[in-house]
N, C-alpha and C positions, 0 to 999 in steps of 0.2 A: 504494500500500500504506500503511499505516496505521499509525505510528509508535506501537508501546505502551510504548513506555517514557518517551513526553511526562511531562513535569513534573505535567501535571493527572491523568496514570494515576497517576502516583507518591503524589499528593497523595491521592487517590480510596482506592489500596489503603492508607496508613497512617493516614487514620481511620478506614477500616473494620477493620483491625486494633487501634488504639484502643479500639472501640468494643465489639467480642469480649473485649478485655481486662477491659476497664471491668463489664462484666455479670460474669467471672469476680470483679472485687473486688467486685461488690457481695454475693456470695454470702460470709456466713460459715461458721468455721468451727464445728460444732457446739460448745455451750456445757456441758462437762460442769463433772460436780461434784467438788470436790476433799473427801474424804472426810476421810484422813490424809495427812501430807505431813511426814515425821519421818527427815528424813538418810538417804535413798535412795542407792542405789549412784549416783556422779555422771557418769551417761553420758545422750544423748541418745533417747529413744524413737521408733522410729520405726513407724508405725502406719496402715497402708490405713485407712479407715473408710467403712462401706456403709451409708447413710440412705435413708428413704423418695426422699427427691429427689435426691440426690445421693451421689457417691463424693468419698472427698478421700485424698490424699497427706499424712502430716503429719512432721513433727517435734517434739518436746515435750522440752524444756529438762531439768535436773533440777530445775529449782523449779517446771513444768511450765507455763512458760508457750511460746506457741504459739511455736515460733522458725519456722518455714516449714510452710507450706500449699501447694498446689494443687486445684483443683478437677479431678480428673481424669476425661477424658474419654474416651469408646468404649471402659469397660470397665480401662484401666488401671490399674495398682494392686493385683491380689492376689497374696499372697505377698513385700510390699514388704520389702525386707530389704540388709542387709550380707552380701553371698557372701566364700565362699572366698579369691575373685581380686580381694581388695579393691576391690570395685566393687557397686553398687547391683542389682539385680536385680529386675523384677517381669513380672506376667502380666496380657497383655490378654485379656480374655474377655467376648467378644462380647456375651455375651445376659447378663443377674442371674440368667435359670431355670437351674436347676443340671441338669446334664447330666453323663453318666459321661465324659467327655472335657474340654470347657470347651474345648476345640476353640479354642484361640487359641494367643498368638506370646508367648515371652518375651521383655524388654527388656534391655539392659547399660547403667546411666548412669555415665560417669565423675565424679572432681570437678568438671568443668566444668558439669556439668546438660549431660551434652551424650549422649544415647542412641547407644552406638560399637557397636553391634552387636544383633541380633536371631536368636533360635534356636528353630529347628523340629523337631521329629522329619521322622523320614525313612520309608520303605516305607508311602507313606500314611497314616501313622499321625498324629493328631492332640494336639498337646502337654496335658498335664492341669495344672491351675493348682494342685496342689497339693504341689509341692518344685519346686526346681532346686538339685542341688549342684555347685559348682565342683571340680573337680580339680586335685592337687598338680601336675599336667605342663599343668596350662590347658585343658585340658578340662573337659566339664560331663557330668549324669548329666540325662537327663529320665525322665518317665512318661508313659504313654499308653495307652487300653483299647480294646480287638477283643471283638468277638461270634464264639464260636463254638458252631456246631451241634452237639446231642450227645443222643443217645438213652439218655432213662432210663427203665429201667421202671416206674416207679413212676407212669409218667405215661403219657397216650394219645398225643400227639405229641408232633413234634421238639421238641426243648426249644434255646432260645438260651442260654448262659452269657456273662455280661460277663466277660473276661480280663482281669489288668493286662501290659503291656508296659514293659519298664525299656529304655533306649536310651543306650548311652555313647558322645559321639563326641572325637575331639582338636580340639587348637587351630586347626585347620584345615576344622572342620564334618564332617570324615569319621568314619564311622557305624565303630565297633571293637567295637562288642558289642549284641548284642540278648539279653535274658531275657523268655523268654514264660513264665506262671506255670504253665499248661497243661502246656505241655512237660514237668514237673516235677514237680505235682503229679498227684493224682489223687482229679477230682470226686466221686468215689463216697464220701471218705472224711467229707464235707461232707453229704452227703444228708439226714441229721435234723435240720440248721439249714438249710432252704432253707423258702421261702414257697414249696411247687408250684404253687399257683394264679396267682403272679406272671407279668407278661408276660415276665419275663427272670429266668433265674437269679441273681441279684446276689451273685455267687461274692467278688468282690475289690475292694476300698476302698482303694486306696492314698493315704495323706496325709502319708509323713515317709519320705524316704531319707537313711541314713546310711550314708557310708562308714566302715567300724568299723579298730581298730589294726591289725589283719591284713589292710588292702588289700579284705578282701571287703565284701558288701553287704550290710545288713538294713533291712526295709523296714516300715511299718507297715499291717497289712492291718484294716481298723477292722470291715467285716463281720464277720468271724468271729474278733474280738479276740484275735489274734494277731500276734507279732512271728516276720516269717524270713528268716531268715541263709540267704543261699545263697555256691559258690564263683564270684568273682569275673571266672574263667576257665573253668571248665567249666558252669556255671550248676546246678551239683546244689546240692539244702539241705544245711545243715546242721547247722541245728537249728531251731524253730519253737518259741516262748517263749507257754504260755497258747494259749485257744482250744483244738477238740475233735483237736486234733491234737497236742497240748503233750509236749514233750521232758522237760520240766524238773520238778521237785519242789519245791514252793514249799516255804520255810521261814520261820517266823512272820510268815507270812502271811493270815487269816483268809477273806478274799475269794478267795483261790488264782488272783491272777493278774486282770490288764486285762479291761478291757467297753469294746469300742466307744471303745478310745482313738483319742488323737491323739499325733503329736508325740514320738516313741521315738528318744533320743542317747543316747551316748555321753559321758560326763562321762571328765574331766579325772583322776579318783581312779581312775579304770575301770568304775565301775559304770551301769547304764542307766536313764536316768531316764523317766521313761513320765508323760502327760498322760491319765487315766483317765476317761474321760467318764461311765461307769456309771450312762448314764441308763435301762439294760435291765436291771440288778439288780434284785431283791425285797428292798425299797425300794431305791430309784435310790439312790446315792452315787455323787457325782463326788471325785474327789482328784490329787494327783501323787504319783507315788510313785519311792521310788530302790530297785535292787533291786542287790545285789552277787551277779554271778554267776561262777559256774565251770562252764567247758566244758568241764572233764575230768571232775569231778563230776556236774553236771548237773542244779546245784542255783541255786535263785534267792533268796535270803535278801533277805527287807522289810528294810532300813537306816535308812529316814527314810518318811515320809509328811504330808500335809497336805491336809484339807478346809477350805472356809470355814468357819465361825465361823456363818454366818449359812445355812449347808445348803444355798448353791446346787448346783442340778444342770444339767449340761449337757448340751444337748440335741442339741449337734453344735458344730464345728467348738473352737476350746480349744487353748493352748500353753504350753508352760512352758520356761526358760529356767535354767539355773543361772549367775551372774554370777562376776566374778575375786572376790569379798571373802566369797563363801560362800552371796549372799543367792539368792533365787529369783524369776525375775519371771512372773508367771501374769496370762493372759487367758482370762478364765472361757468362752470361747464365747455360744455362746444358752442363754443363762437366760431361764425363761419370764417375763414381767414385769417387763423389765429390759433397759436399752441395754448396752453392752457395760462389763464391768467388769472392771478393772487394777490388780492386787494383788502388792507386791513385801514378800516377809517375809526375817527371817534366818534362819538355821537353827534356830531355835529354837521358830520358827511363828509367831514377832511382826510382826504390822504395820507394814512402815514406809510402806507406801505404798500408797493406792487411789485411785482415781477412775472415777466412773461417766459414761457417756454417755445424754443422753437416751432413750426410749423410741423401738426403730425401728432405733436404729444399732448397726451390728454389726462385727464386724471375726476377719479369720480368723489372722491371725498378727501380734504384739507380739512385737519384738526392742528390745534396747540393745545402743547402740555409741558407741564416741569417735569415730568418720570423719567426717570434715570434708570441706565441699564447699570449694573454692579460689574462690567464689566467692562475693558478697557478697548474703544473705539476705532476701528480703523476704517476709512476709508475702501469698501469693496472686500468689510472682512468675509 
């Protein structure tokens, strides 16, 4: 028998590893441009980025220079973030064609760079790369979408609709709540925003779960630009913010309410901050916007809002962020003619900070945080 673990296999596999490495350093990381750079909030940026050739993992300093990269591989990387359960969190996804599932696996990195856990949905259902939130008891919330059958009249045949699927399990991976949107709602009330001649009804977009101060859940549904709150435990709505089903009564608010947003939290003041992509308004306007609302009322009052400066509109994907000092940190999405661009202002709507990414690169969620890896940084470690 054939001793593998001779000194010349040992030797054999650590240049070969070497040498997988050595190709990772020689790739950089894309060279963006530093716009403005005027006493930003002092946390570190951390930012998937999606190139013609490449994915990368980054880090970016507050004076923005590169403090850690990787070149990441089979798809790792979106959604890269600081969770709940103070631990790194991102989405593998298989293929760059976007799919109503993305049908891949989340990761958990600790400070160590060391990945201590992977999390799936359960009843066959496939994980969507677009949220994972952590739970106060160490649990996690995922997403995931189902095709179901459903006979409209309005049409000669069956008709498929995409569903979204919310999945809560505990610290233990065990499955404590499923929300099927289906269940709940009712497609008919959608029929005059459908595309009928589509191969699928594309009923539900989920891109942002939040767990809101009362335990329950609102989710952002970006098809049919609405935010809905359902209960927690019995899975009924409870209210549905914007969109043709809308609860609420805007108040000076001129737009009356989100298009094809992203990215709907919860702020710290109480009000809900919402990433408006409004590239299907008469003229597109994209903005963020804060909305102070009341659920006994049933009122949503505009507070704050901000567009560029420069009128970008986005085309998809876009987040925004409110920091501890007041300021706002926004990633414009896909802008047409344009790599991805990162803009952090104060409440006032000033500029303290952009930088743009080559043409090609794109990226779906921009976070800052102060977390610190316990481990010593290198560039394309």
């Amino acid at each position: 028998m054939k001793n593998y673990s001779s000194p010349f296999i040992k030797v054999i596999a650590i240049l070969s590893l070497s040498f997988f490495l050595s190709l990772d350093f020689a790739i950089d990381y894309p060279d963006f441009e530093i716009i403005i750079n005027n006493n930003p909030y002092p946390e570190d940026i951390f930012i998937h980025s999606t190139g013609e050739d490449n994915q990368f993992m980054a880090l970016l300093d507050s004076e923005l220079e590169v403090k850690w990269y990787i070149v990441s591989t089979g798809g790792k990387g979106w959604d890269f973030k600081v969770n709940n359960n103070n631990k790194v969190t991102y989405f593998r996804k298989p293929s760059n064609d976007w799919t109503p599932s993305g049908g891949g696996l989340f990761y958990v990195m600790d400070q160590s760079m060391h990945e201590v856990d992977t999390l799936q949905c359960a009843n066959n259902f496939k994980a969507d790369y677009h949220d994972i939130q952590y739970t106060d008891g160490g649990g996690y919330i995922l997403q995931a979408y189902a095709k179901e059958q459903i006979d409209i009249p309005q049409t000669e045949a069956i008709d498929t609709a995409n569903v979204l699927v919310l999945q809560e399990f505990d610290q233990e991976h065990n499955l404590i709540m499923e929300w099927k949107n289906f269940e709940h709602m009712d497609i008919d009330d959608y029929i005059d925003q459908f595309n009928l001649m589509g191969p699928y009804l594309h009923w539900m977009h989920g891109n942002s779960i939040e767990i809101d101060n009362d335990e329950n859940i609102f989710i952002s549904n970006r098809t049919m630009s609405e935010i809905i709150k359902f209960d927690r435990q019995t899975g009924a709505l409870i209210w549905r913010l914007g969109g043709p089903m809308n609860d609420f009564t805007f108040i000076d608010d001129p737009l009356n309410g989100p298009n094809r947003q992203h990215d709907a939290r919860r702020l710290d003041n109480g009000n809900i901050m919402i990433f408006d992509n409004g590239d299907q308004r008469d003229p597109p306007l994209t903005r963020v916007v804060e909305y102070e609302i009341s659920e006994t009322q049933m009122t949503a009052t505009l507070v704050w809002q901000h567009s560029h400066p420069n009128g970008y509109v986005s085309l998809n994907q876009g987040c925004a962020q409110r920091l501890e000092n007041g300021n706002t940190l926004i990633s414009w999405g896909g802008v047409s003619g344009h790599g991805q661009i990162i803009t952090e202002i104060d409440y006032s709507g000033s500029s303290v900070l952009e930088i743009e990414y080559p043409v090609g690169n794109t990226s779906y969620k921009v976070r800052k945080d102060d977390w610190e890896f316990d481990v010593n940084l290198l560039p394309a470690d």
